[in-house]
ZAMARGU-4260 file (C-alpha; in steps of 0.2 Angstrom, whole numbers, plus 5000, padded with zeros to 4 digits):
<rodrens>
0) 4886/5012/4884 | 4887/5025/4898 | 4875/5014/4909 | 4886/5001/4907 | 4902/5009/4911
5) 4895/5015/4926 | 4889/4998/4932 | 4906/4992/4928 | 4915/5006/4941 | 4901/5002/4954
10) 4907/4983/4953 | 4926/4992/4955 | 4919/5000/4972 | 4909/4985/4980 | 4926/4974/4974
15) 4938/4986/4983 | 4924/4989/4997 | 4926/4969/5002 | 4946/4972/5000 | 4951/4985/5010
20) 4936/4989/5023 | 4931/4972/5028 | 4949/4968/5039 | 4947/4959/5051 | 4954/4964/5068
25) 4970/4954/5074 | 4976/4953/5093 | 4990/4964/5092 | 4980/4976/5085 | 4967/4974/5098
30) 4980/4974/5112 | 4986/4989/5106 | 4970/5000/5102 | 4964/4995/5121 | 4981/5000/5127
35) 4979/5019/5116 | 4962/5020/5123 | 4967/5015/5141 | 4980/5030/5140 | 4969/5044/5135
40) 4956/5039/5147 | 4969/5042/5158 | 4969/5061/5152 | 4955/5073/5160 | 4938/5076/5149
45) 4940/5093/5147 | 4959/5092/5142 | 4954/5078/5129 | 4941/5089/5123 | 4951/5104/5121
50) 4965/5094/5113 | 4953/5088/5099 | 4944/5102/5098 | 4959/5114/5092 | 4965/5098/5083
55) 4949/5101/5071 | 4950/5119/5071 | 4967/5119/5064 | 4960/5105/5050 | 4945/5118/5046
60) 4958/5133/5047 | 4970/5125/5035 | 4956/5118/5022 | 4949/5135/5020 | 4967/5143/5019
65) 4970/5129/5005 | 4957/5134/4994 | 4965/5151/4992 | 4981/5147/4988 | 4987/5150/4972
70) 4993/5133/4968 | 4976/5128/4971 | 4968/5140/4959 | 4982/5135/4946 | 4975/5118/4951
75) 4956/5122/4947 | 4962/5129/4931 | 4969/5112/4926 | 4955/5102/4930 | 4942/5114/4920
80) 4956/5112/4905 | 4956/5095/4904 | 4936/5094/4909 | 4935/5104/4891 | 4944/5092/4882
85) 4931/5079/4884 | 4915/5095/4883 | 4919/5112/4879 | 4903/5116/4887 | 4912/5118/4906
90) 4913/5133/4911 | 4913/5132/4931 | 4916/5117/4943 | 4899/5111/4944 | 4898/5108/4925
95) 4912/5096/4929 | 4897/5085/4935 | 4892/5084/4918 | 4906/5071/4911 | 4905/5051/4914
100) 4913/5043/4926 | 4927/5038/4918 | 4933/5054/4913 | 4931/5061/4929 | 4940/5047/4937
105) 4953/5049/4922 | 4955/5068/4928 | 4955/5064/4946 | 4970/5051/4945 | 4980/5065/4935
110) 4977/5074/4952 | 4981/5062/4964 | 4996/5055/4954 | 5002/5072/4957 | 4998/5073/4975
115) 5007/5055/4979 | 5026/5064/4970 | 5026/5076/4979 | 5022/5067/4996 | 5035/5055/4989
120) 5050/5071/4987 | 5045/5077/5004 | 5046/5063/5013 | 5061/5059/5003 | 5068/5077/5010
125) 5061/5073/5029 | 5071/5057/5028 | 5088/5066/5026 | 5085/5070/5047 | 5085/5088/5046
130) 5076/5095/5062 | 5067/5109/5054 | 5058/5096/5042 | 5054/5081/5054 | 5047/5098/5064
135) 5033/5101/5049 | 5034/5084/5041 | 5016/5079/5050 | 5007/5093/5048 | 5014/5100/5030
140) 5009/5080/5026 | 4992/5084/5032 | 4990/5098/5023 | 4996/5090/5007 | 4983/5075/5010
145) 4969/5088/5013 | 4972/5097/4997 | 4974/5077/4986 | 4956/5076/4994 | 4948/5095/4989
150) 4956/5092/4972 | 4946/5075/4968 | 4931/5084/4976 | 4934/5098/4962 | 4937/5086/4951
155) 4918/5077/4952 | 4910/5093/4955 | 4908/5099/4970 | 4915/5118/4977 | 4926/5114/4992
160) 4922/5130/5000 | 4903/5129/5002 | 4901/5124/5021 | 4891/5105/5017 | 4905/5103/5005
165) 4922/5107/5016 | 4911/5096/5032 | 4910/5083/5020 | 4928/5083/5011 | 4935/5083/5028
170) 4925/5067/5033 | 4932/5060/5020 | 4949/5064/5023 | 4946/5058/5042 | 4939/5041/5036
175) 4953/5039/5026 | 4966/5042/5039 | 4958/5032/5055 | 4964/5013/5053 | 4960/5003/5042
180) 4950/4991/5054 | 4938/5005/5058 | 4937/5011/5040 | 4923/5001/5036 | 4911/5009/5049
185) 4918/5026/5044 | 4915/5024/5024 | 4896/5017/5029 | 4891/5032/5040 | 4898/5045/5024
190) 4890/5035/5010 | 4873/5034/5021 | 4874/5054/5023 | 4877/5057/5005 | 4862/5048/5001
195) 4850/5060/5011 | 4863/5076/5005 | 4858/5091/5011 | 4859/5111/5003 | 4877/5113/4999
200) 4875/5128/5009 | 4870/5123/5025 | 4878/5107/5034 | 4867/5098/5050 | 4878/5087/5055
205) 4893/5082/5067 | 4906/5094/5066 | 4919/5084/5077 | 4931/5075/5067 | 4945/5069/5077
210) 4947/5058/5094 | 4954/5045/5102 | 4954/5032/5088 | 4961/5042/5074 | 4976/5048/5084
215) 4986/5032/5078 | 4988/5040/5064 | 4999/5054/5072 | 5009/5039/5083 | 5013/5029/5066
220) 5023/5047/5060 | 5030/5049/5077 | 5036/5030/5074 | 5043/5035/5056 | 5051/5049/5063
225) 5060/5036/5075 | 5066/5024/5063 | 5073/5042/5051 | 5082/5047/5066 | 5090/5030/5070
230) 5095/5028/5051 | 5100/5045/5047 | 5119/5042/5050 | 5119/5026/5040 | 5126/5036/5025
235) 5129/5029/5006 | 5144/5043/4999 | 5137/5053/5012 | 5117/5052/5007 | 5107/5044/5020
240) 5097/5033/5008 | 5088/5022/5021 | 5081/5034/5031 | 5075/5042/5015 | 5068/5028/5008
245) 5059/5028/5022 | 5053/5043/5024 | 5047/5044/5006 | 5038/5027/5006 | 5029/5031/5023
250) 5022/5047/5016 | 5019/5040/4996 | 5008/5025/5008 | 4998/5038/5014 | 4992/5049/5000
255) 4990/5036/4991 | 4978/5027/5004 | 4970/5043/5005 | 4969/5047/4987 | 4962/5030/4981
260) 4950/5033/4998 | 4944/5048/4992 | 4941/5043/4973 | 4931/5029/4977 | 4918/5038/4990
265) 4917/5052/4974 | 4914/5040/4961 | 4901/5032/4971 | 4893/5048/4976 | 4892/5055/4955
270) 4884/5038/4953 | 4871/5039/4966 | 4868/5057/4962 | 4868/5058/4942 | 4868/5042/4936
275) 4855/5036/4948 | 4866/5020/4952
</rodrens>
């Protein structure tokens, strides 16, 4: 029974593999990625360098401040609640590895379902203009989607704050954010690693994350901020409704790209490791 609800989920991945990483390119899409890369060729080597450089530092600073919050431990105390329910066994997070794959993909959804309401409400409150919150809305919204990742990672197992660990959740989260037309090549390259995983303790791979390609994703939340601004006067009995519908829709988009992103390279990797699929 277990074999075959795990074949099952494997069908689910290889289904949403040909969906969502096989897009073709379109020619705006290419016109506009050789425009991007014209302009930051543009930019001296060394400034590029140092730009991304503290780009990933920030990324590794804020996934290791994550995993001390308080909200995240309430977080891991959930997950090892409901992990009980289905073996009162668990004890610590590894134990987690123990369940099926549908219960931990039943616990990880509880998770992300979270994650994706409160990107909604805070996109919601960026969209009423304010200039503090369009100031934090892109990087409190990459923190929010780096935390949705840890927690699906916690969910199948894995200790986020073991260095093989973070390098890969933060791979993850990279591959989920780049476009979606380089996504394919991006989920390949972290399936093949997690095939020939090394300690947990020791990671011996590349450590940059960032570069020119990924930093559409910053343009598409300067563009929502844009499109807030021009809207944030249109008021409906003095609430700006469009601009926070737009707001809350562009950030709900994300994490849930990321969190569906996320689940699926977890759920392929419990397979391949303990259920030898």
């Amino acid at each position: 029974m277990r074999l075959l609800s795990s074949r099952r989920v494997l069908e689910q991945i290889k289904k949403w593999e040909e969906q969502h990483l096989n897009n073709e390119t379109n020619d705006f899409e290419m016109i506009y990625s050789d425009w991007l890369q014209d302009s930051f060729r543009q930019i001296s080597p060394k400034l590029r360098k140092d730009f991304f450089s503290k780009l990933d530092d920030w990324l590794f600073h804020t996934h290791a401040f994550l995993q001390g919050t308080n909200f995240q431990m309430e977080a891991r105390e959930r997950i090892l609640t409901v992990g009980r329910i289905f073996n009162e066994e668990i004890e610590v997070m590894e134990d987690m590895q123990q369940l099926n794959v549908d219960q931990l993909t039943y616990i990880a959804d509880q998770q992300t379902a979270r994650s994706r309401l409160y990107s909604f409400a805070q996109g919601g409150l960026t969209g009423t203009g304010g200039i503090f919150l369009l100031g934090i809305d892109f990087p409190l919204m990459l923190a929010m989607n780096l935390r949705t990742v840890q927690l699906v990672g916690l969910t199948f197992g894995h200790e986020m704050n073991h260095p093989a660990e973070m390098m890969l959740s933060l791979k993850v989260f990279h591959a989920a954010t780049l476009p979606k037309r380089l996504q394919g090549e991006a989920w390949k390259e972290i399936t093949e690693e997690v095939k020939n995983y090394p300690s947990q303790f020791i990671y011996e791979g590349e450590e940059e994350l960032t570069g020119a390609p990924w930093i559409e994703q910053p343009l598409k939340q300067v563009s929502k901020t844009l499109f807030i601004l021009m809207f944030r006067k249109k008021l409906f009995q003095g609430i700006p409704l469009v601009s926070m519908a737009i707001g809350a829709q562009s950030n709900y988009n994300l994490t849930k790209r990321i969190s569906e992103f996320s689940t699926k390279f977890y759920q392929y990797r419990h397979l391949l490791k303990q259920e030898g699929l």
